[in-house]
N, C-alpha and C positions, 0 to 999 in steps of 0.2 A: 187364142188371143190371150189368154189367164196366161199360157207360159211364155208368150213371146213380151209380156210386160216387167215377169219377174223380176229378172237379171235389173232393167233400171229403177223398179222400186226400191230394190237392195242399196245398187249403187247410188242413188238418190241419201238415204238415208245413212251409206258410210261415209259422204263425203261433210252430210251433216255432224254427224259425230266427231269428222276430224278436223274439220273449222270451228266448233263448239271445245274440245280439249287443245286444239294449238291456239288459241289466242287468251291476249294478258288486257284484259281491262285497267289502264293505265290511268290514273286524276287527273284532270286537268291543272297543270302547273308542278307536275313532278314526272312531265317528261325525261329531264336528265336525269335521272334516279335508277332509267330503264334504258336509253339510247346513252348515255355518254356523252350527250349535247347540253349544253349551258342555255337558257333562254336569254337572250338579248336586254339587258336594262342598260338603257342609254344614260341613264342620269349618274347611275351608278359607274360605267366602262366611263362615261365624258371625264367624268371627278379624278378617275384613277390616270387617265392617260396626259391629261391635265397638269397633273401634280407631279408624275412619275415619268413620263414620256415628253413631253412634250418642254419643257421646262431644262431638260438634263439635254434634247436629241436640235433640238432650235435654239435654245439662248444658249447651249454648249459649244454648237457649229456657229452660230452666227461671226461672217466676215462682213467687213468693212465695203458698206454700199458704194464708197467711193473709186474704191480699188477695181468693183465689179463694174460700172458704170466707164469705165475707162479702159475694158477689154476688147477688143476687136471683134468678137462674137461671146453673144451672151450664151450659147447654145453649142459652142463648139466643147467636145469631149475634152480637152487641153484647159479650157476656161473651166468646165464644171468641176474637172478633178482638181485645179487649183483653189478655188470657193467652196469649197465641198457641198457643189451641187449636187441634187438628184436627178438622174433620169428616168422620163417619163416612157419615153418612146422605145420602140422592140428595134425600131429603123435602124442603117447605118448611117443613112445620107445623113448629114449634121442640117440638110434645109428643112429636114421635117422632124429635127430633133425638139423635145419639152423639156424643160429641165426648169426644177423646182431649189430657189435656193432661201438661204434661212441669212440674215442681215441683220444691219445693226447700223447706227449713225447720230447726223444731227443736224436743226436746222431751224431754219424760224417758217413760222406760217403765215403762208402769204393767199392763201383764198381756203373759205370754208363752205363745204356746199352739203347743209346735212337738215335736216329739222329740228335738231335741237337748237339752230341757229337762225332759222328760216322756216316755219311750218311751213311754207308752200316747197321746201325744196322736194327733191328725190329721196325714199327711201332709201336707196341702195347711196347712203351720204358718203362723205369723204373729203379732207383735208391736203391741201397743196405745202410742200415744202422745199422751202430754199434750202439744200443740201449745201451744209458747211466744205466747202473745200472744192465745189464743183463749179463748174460753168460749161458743161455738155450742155447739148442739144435732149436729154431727157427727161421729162415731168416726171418728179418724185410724189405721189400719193401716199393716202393713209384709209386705209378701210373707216369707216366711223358708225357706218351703220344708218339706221336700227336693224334695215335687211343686208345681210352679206352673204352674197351667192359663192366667194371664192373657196377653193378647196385647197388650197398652199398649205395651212396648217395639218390637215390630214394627210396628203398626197407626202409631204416630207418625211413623215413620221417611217423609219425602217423598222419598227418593233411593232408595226401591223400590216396587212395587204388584206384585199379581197376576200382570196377565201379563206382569211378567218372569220368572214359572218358566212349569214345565211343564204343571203340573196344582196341585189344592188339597195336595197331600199332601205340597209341595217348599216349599207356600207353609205350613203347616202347621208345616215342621221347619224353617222359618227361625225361625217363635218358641217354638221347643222349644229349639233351638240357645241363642238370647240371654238364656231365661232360665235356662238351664243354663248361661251365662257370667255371669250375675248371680250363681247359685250360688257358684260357683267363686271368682272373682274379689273378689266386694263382700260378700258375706251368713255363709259360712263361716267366713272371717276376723277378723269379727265376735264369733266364740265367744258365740251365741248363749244359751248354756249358763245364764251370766253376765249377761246385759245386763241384768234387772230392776234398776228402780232408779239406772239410768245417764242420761247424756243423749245423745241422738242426734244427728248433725245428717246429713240424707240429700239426697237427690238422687234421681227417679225420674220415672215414668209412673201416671198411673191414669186408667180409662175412665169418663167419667159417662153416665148416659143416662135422668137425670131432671131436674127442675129442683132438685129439693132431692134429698140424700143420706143416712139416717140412718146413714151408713157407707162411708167411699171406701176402697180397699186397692191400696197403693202397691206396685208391683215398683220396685228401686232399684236406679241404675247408681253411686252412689255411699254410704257408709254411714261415717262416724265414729263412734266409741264413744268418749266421754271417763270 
């Protein structure tokens, strides 16, 4: 019995030794020091992409919502590379194509549906606009918040994708981040409160994913109130 144990007492005790000298006790929060991976700070990647990306990659592209609004298909490959749309979708069919595009325009406000104007409205608020120049069959919106589920300002963005984070959850609170800086930045400032009746001239994203629209809703990196 003594010798038929030896051999895994042995082997018991080199595998100890060799899990004991190959491994690196790492700090918690000096992971990248040891992997070559960056830890994820949202407030810090939102500021930068903000200021750097978003700003040069959306008010650079942005075309004229009127010229888009008056295309034959919002989604057709011919319309997005004219508007310099993004595509979302891997598809060919153009009926199941996404395409995210980056705008710009003007208009007066003719209904406001947000709490800063109506405590009892909808979180997810938003502002109607008479687009200067149009008289389509489309409703022009305006993200206004306080919640904004859309993802147009990340999704447009070409200077990030997926996997550059970690998981969906980093990729998630990139556009929780931006349009919590749309918030802050462009939509608050606005005084909401107020706007019926004004004219606007914005600057934004919104995602199509039909050929026609009875209704697109803009989140904006930029927002004048005259």
């Amino acid at each position: 019995m003594r010798r038929s144990m030896l051999p895994v007492v042995v082997s018991a005790s080199l595998v100890g030794s060799l899990v004991l000298f190959g491994c690196t006790v790492v700090p918690i929060g000096q992971e990248g020091t040891y992997t070559g991976e960056s830890t994820f700070d949202a407030a810090r990647d939102i500021d930068t992409l903000w200021s750097e990306n978003v700003q040069s990659e959306i008010g650079g592209n942005a075309r004229d919502l009127n010229g888009l609004l008056g295309a034959s298909s919002l989604v057709a490959d011919d319309t997005a590379s004219q508007f310099a749309g993004k595509s979302l979708s891997t598809s060919s069919s153009a009926a199941g194509n996404v395409v995210v595009y980056a705008v710009k325009g003007a208009g007066t406000v003719t209904n406001v549906v947000a709490k800063a104007a109506d405590s009892g409205a909808s979180s997810k608020g938003y502002i109607t606009i008479a687009l200067e120049g149009y008289d389509g069959p489309t409703e022009v919106d305006i993200n206004v918040g306080p919640v904004i589920s859309d993802t147009s300002l990340r999704d447009y963005l070409s200077s990030i994708n997926l996997n550059d984070y970690r998981d969906t959850t980093e990729w998630s609170q990139v556009s929780k981040g931006l349009n919590d800086k749309a918030q802050s930045e462009v939509i608050d400032p606005a005084d909401i409160a107020t706007i019926k009746g004004r004219r606007v001239t914005f600057v934004g994203a919104f995602t199509a994913n039909s050929a026609t629209m009875s209704k697109i809703t803009i989140t904006p990196i930029e927002m004048v109130v005259e």
